[in-house]
C-alpha positions as CSV (number, residue, x, y, z in Angstrom):
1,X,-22.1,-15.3,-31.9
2,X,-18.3,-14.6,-30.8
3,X,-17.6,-11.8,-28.6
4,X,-15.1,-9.4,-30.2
5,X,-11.7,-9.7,-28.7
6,X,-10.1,-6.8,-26.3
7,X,-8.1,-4.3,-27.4
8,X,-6.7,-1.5,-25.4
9,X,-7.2,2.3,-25.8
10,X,-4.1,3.8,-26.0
11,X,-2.8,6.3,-22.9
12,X,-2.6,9.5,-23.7
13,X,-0.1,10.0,-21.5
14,X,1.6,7.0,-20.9
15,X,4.1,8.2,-18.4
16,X,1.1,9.9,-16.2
17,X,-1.9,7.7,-16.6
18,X,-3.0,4.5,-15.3
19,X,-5.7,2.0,-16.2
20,X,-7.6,0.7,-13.3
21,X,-10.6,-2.5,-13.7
22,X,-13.6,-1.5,-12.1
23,X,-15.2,-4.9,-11.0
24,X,-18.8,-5.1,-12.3
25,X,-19.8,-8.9,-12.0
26,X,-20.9,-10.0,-8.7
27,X,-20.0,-12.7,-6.5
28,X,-20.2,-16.5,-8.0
29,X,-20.6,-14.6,-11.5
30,X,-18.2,-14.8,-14.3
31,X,-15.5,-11.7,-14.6
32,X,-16.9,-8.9,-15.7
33,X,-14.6,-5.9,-15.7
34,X,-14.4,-2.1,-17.0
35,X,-11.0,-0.7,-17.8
36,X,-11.1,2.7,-17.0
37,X,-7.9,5.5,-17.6
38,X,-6.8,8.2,-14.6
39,X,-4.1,10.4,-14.1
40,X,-1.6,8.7,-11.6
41,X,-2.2,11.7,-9.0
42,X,-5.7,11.6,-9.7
43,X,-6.8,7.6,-8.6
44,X,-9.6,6.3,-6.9
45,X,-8.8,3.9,-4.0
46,X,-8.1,1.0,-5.8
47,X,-6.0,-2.6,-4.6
48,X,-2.8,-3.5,-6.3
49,X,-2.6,-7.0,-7.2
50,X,1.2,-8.5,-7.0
51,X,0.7,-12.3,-8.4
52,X,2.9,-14.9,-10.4
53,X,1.9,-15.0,-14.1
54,X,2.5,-19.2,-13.8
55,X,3.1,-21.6,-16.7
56,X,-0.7,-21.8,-18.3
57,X,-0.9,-19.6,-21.6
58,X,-4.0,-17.7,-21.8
59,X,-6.3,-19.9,-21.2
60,X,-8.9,-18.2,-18.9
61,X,-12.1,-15.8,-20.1
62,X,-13.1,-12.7,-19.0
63,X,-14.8,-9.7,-20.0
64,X,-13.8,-6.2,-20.3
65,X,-16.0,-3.8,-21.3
66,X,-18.2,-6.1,-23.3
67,X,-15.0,-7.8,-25.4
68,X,-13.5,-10.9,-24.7
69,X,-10.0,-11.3,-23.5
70,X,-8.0,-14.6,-22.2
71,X,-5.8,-14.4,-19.1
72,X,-3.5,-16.8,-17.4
73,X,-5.4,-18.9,-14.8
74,X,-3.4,-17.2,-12.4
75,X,-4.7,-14.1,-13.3
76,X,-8.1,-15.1,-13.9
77,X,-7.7,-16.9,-10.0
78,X,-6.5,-13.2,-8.5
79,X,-8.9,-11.6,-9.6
80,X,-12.0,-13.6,-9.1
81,X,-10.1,-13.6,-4.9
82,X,-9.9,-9.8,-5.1
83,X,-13.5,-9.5,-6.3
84,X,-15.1,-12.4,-3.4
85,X,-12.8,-10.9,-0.7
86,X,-13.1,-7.3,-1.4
87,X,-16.8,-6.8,-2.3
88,X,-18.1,-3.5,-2.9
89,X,-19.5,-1.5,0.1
90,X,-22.6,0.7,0.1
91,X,-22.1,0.6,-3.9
92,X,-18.6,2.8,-4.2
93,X,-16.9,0.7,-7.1
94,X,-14.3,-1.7,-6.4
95,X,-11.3,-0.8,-8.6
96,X,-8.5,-3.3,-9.2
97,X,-4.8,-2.3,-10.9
98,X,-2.9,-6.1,-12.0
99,X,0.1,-5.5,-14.6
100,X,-1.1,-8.1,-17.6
101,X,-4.7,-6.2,-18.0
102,X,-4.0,-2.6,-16.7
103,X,-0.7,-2.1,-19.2
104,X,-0.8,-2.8,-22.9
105,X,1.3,-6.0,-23.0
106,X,1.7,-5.5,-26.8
107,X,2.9,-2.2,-26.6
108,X,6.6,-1.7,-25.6
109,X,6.7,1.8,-25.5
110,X,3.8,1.9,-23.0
111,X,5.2,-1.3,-21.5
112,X,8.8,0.6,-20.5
113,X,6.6,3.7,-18.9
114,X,4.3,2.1,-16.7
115,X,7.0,-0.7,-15.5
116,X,8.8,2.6,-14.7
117,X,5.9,3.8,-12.6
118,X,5.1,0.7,-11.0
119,X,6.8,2.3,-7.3
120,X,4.6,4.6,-7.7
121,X,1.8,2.3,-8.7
122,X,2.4,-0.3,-5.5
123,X,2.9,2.7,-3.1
124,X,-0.6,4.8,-4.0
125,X,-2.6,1.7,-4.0
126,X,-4.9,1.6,-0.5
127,X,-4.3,-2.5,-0.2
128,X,-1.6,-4.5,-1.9
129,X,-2.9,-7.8,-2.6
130,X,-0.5,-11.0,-2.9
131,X,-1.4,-14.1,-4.7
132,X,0.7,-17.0,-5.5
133,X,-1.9,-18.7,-6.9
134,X,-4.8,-21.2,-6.4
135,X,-4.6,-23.9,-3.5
136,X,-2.0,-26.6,-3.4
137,X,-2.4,-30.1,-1.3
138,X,-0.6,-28.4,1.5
139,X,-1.7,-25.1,1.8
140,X,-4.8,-25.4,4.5
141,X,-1.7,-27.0,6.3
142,X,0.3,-23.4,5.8
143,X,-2.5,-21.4,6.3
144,X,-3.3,-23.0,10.0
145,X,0.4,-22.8,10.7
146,X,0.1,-18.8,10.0
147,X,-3.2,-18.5,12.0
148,X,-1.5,-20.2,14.9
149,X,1.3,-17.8,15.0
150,X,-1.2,-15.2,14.8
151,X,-2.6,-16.3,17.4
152,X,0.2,-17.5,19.8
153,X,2.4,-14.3,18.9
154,X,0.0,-11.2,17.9
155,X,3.4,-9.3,18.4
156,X,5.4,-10.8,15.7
157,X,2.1,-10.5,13.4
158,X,1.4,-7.1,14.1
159,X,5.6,-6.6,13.4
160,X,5.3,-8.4,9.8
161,X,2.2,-6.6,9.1
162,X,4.1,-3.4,9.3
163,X,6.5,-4.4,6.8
164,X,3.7,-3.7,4.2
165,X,2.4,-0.2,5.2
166,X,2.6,2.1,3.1
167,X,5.0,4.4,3.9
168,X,7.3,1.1,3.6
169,X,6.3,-0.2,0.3
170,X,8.7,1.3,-1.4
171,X,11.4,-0.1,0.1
172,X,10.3,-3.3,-0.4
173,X,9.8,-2.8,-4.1
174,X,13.1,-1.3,-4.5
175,X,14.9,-4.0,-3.3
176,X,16.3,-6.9,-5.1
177,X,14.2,-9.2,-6.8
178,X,11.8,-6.3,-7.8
């Protein structure tokens, strides 16, 4: 039997509400995900996922809230790495905001509101995560390059980490090419 397909609940209030996925499936488990709504002033500590949608069409499974909706493998990728890297601790929920679940992507007037609020959205967020997507041939090579400047100059790590913090974020976002 076919799972039903997702379908958003509309925000009440679009222009003051977010929707955040609560991560419910464990480690090497399939997605499973709850899309819950909260007032933008009112958020649990939740990670901010910033990731390239890619080329793939829907093409990816998971599960919100018992219904069945298809994501871009980059999606699907992000989030499986947020939910393996950033387990839950001592059972407190893991929460999750990533554009193409947590805003109706068929719905333009909701759309144009929460783009609006995505400053806002990047800057509250206790971690924002950054994903380019799953491992090329060369990336271990990258990744070692990174871990030996890390290690060689903590200085200039410790410098670039600071770009991020949040009291920076929205300067970054604000800049071009956001």
């Amino acid at each position: 039997m076919s799972q039903p397909a997702f379908k958003h609940q509309p925000l009440a209030d679009p222009a003051g509400q977010i929707r955040l996925i609560e991560v419910t499936s464990k480690f090497d488990k399939p997605l499973e995900l709850s899309l819950r709504t909260h007032q933008i002033h009112q958020t649990p500590e939740y990670y901010a996922i910033s990731y390239t949608w890619g080329e793939s069409g829907f093409t990816e499974e998971i599960m919100i809230d018992g219904q069945l909706m298809m994501v871009t493998e980059n999606c699907h990728y992000a989030l499986m790495q947020a939910r393996d890297r950033y387990p839950s601790v001592s059972g407190k929920p893991v929460f999750i905001w990533i554009d193409s679940i947590c805003i109706n992507q068929d719905d333009n007037d909701e759309k144009s509101y929460q783009v609006a609020m995505m400053d806002d959205i990047f800057t509250r967020a206790s971690k924002v995560l950054a994903c380019v997507g799953p491992h090329q041939d060369n990336s271990q090579t990258i990744h070692n390059s990174l871990n030996s400047i890390k290690t060689l100059s903590p200085n200039l790590y410790y410098r670039a980490e600071r770009v991020v913090r949040p009291r920076n974020r929205g300067r970054l976002f604000s800049s071009p090419g956001f």
